[in-house]
C-alpha positions in Angstrom: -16.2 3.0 -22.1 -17.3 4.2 -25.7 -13.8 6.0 -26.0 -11.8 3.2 -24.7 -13.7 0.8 -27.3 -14.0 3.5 -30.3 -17.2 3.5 -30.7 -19.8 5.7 -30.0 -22.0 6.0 -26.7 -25.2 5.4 -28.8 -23.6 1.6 -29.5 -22.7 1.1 -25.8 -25.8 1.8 -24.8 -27.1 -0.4 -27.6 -25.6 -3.6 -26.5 -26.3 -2.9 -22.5 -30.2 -2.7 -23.4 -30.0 -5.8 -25.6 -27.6 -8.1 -22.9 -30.2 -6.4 -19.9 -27.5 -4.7 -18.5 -28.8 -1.5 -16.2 -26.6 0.7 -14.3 -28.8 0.7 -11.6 -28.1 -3.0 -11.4 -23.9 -2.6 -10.2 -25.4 -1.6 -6.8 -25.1 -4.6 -4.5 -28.0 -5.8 -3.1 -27.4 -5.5 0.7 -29.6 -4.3 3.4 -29.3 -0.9 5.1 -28.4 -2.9 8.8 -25.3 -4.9 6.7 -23.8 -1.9 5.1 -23.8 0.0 8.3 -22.3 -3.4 10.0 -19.8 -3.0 7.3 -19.0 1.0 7.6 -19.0 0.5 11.3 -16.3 -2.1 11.0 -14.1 -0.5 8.2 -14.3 2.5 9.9 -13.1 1.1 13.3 -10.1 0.1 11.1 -9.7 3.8 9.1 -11.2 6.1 11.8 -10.0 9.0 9.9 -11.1 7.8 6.3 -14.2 9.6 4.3 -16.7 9.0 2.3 -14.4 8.5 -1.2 -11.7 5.9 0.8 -14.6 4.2 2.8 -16.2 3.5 -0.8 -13.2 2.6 -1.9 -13.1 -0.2 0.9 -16.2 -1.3 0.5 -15.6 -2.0 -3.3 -12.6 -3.7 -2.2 -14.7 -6.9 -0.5 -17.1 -6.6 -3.5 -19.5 -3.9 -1.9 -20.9 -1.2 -4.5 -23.7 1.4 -3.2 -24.4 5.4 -3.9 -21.8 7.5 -2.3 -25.3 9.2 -0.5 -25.9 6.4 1.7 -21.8 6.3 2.5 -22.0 9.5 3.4 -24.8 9.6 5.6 -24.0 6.8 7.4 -20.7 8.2 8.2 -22.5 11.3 9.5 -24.2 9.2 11.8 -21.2 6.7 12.8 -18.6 9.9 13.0 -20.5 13.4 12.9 -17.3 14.7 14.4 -15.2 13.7 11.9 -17.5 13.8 9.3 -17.0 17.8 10.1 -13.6 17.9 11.0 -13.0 16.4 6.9 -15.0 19.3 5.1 -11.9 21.9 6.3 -9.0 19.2 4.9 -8.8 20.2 1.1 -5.6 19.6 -0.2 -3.8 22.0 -2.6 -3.2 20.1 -5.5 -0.2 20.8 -7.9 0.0 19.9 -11.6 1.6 16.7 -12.6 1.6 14.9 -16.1 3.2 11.5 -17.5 2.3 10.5 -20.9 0.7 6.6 -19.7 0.3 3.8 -17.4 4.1 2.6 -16.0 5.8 5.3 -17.3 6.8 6.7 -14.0 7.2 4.7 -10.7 7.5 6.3 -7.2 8.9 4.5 -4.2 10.0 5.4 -1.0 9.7 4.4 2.6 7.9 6.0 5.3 9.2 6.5 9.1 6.6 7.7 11.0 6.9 4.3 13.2 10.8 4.1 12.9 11.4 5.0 17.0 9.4 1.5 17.3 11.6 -0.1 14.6 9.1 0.0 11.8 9.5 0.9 7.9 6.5 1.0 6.0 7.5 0.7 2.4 5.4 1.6 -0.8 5.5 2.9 -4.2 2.6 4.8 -6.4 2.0 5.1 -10.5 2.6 8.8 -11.2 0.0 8.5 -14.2 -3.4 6.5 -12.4 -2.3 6.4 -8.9 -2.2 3.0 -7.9 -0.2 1.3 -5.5 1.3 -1.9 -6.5 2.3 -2.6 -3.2 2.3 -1.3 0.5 4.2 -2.8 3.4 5.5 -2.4 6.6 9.3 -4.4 7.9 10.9 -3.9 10.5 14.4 -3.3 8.0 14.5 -0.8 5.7 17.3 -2.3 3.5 18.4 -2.4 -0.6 16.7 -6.8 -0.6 13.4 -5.8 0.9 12.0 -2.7 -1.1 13.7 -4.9 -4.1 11.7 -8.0 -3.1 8.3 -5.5 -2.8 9.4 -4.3 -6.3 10.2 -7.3 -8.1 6.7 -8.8 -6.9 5.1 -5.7 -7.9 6.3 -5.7 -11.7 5.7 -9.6 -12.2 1.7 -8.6 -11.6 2.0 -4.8 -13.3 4.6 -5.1 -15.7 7.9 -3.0 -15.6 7.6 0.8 -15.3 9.8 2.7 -18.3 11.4 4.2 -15.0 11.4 4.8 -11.1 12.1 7.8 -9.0 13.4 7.9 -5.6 15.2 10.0 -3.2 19.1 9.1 -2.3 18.5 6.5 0.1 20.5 3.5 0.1 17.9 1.2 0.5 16.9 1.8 -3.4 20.3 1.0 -4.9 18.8 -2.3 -6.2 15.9 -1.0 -8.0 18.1 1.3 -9.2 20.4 -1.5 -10.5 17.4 -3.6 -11.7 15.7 -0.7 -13.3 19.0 0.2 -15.6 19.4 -3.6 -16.1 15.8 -3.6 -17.8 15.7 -0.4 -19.0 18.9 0.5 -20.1 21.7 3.1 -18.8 22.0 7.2 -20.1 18.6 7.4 -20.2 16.8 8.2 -16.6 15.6 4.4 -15.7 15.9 5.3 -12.4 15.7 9.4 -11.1 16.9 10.3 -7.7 16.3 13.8 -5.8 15.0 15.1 -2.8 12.0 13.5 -0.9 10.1 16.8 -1.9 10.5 16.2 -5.5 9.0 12.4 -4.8 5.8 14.1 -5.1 3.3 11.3 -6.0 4.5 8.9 -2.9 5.1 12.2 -1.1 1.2 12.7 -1.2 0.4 8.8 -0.1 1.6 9.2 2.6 -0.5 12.2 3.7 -3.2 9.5 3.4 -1.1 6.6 4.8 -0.7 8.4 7.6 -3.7 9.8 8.3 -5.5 6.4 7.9 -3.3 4.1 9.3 0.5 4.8 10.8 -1.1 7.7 13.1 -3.6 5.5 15.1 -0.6 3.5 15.6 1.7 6.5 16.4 -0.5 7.6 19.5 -1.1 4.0 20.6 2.9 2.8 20.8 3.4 6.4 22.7 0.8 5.6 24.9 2.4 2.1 25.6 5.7 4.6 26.5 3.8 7.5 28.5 1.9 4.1 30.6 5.6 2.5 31.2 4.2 -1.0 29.7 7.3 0.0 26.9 10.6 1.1 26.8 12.4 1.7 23.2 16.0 1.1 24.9 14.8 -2.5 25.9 15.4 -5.1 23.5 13.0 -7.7 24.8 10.0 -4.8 24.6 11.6 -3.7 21.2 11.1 -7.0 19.7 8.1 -7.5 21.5 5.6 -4.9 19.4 7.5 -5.6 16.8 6.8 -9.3 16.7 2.8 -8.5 17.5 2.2 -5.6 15.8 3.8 -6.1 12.3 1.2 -8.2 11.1 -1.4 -6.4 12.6 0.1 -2.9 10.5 0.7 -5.6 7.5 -3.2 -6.2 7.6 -3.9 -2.6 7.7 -1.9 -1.5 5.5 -3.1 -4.4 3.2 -6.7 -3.2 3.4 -5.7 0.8 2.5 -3.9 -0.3 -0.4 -6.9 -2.0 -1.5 -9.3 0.3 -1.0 -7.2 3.3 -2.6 -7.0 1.3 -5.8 -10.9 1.4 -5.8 -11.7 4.8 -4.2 -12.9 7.3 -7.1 -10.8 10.5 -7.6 -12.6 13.7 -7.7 -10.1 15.6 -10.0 -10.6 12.2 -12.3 -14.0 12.2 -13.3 -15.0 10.0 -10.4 -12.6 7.1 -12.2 -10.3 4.9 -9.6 -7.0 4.4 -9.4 -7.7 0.8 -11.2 -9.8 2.5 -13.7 -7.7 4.9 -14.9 -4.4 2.1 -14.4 -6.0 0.1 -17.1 -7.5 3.4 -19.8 -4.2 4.4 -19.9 -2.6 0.7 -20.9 -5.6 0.5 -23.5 -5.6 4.3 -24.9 -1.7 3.2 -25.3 -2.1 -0.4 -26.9 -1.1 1.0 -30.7 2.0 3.5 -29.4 5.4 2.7 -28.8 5.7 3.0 -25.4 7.4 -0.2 -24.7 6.0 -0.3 -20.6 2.6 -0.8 -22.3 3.7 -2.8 -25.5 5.6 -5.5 -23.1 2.2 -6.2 -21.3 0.5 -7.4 -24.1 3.6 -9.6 -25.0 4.4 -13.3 -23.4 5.2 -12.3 -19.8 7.5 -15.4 -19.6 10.8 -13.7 -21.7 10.1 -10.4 -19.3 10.1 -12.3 -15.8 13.3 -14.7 -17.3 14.8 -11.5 -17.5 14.2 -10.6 -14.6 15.1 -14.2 -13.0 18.7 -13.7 -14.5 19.2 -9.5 -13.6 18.0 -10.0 -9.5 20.4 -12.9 -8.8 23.6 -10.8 -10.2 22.2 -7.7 -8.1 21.6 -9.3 -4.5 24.1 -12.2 -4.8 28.1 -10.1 -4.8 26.5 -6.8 -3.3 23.4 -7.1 -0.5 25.8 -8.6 2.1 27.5 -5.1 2.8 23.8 -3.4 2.7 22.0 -5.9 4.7 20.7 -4.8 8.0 20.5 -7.2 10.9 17.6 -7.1 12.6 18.1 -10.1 15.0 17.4 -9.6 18.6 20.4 -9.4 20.8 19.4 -12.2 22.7 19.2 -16.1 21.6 15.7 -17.0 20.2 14.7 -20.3 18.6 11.9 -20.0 15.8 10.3 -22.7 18.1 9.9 -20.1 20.6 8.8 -17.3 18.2 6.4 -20.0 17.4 5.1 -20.5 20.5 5.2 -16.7 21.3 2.5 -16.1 18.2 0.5 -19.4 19.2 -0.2 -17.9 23.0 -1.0 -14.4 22.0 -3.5 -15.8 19.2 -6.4 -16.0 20.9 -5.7 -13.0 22.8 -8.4 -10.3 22.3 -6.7 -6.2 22.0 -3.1 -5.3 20.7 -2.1 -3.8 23.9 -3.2 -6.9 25.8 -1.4 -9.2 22.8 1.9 -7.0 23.4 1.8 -7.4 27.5 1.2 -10.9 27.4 3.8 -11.3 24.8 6.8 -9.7 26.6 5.6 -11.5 29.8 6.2 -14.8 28.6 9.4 -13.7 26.6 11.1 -12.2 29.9 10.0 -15.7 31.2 11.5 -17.8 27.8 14.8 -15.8 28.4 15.0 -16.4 32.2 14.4 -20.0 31.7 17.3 -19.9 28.8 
């Protein structure tokens, strides 16, 4: 904090005594019976998650306590896991960018694409945040640029974006050199193994969420309640477990912007996301510079590039992901209101392709 303000520790901890501000006072005040209700729950949601992400959720829904007490109540919630975890370091390689936005990585990831699912996301090389993670069931040029567009208007525009040769990233490519200007690397392509920011995400994507969905859509397969090759089943899990993976999905990304990073000094992804636009604030590194400007020019800007991109060019690139039988929205409609109150996501998908097999027989 002292660096990041220029002054010297002695003054921080000048002005903390006299506003009565303590450090042991961030800790919530929560009892030992709620924050195990809480780890319990999270942890049903991120069985494979440790003690840094499961922080990281619980400072997510406003919960702050000593990593000790995380720890040791995952040791008694998963002591299995808990000691499968202490063998899973990770090499790590080194990486450098100069700031905050000055390198964007996107990509999408198809561990669930058998099932029809795309989960789509995209990582600051320099703090490691993730403006956004989600999972569609297309994996097309409009929807990683509709992720991206929403993700600049609340982070600002990177100074550029890598991805691999995928079609599906031709508009961010065509946005970012709209923004950024041509000749000089606004958008990078290469190989997926280059990608290696996003590449690592989704080590952790996967082994938090899209696994423990892996194993259960097989197991809906190897129990014959699902067949790929049928449509009505197809669009079935798709139409009851996208928001489910949304929600999840939702809740990592959270929780990763607030879980501390060892090789960091302890400092989260948000932490570090906002030392590096303030250690910038003087330099000339327009990403930063345009952040502390009027956002309304930047997002007119943007207004006028996305309409020129997505209007003469996304019909071609458009995937259609419409069943191959007649629906009605009514009926979608209906379909979410009767497997709402539905308790289990294999029960929620049975129930659903029952009374869509009926739907179409009635049709």
């Amino acid at each position: 904090m002292a660096k990041l303000f220029r002054c010297s520790t002695s003054t921080i901890n000048k002005l903390c005594l006299e506003n009565n501000l303590k450090m042991r006072d961030r800790y919530s005040n929560i009892s030992e019976e709620e924050l195990r209700t809480w780890v319990s729950r999270l942890h049903n949601q991120h069985p494979n998650s440790g003690a840094q992400m499961m922080m990281g959720y619980l400072k997510a829904n406003g919960i702050v306590v000593p990593r000790k007490k995380v720890r040791d109540l995952l040791r008694t919630v998963d002591p299995v896991g808990t000691g499968r975890r202490w063998g899973a370091a990770v090499a790590r390689r080194t990486y450098s960018v100069p700031c905050t936005n000055s390198l964007w990585h996107i990509d999408a990831h198809q561990k669930l694409v058998r099932w029809g699912f795309h989960t789509h996301g995209c990582i600051d090389g320099f703090s490691r945040l993730v403006p956004y993670l989600a999972c569609e069931t297309v994996c097309d040029a409009n929807t990683v640029l509709r992720h991206f567009v929403n993700a600049i208007k609340d982070y600002g525009v990177p100074s550029r974006v890598r991805s691999d040769y995928g079609g599906e990233n031709i508009d961010v490519a065509l946005l970012m050199n709209s923004l950024r200007g041509l000749s000089r690397g606004s958008h990078l392509t290469g190989e997926s193994v280059h990608n290696e920011r996003i590449q690592r995400l989704w080590r952790d994507v996967h082994k938090d969420v899209t696994s423990l969905f892996y194993e259960e859509l097989y197991s809906l397969e190897d129990d014959l309640l699902l067949d790929v090759a049928n449509p009505l089943e197809k669009f079935s899990v798709q139409l009851v477990y996208l928001p489910i993976i949304n929600e999840h999905l939702d809740s990592f990304r959270k929780g990763w912007n607030c879980h501390a990073i060892r090789t960091e000094n302890h400092r989260t992804p948000e932490q570090l996301w906002f030392e590096g636009v303030l250690t910038k604030a003087d330099s000339s590194h327009t990403a930063i510079n345009e952040l502390f400007e009027n956002q309304h020019s930047l997002e007119s800007r943007i207004e006028e590039s996305v309409p020129l991109i997505v209007g003469p060019n996304s019909g071609n690139r458009r995937m259609n992901n419409s069943p191959p039988f007649e629906i009605s929205e009514e009926q979608i409609l209906h379909l979410r209101e009767e497997i709402s109150n539905t308790q289990g996501r294999k029960e929620k998908y049975i129930k659903c392709a029952t009374i869509l097999k009926e739907m179409l027989e009635n049709n």
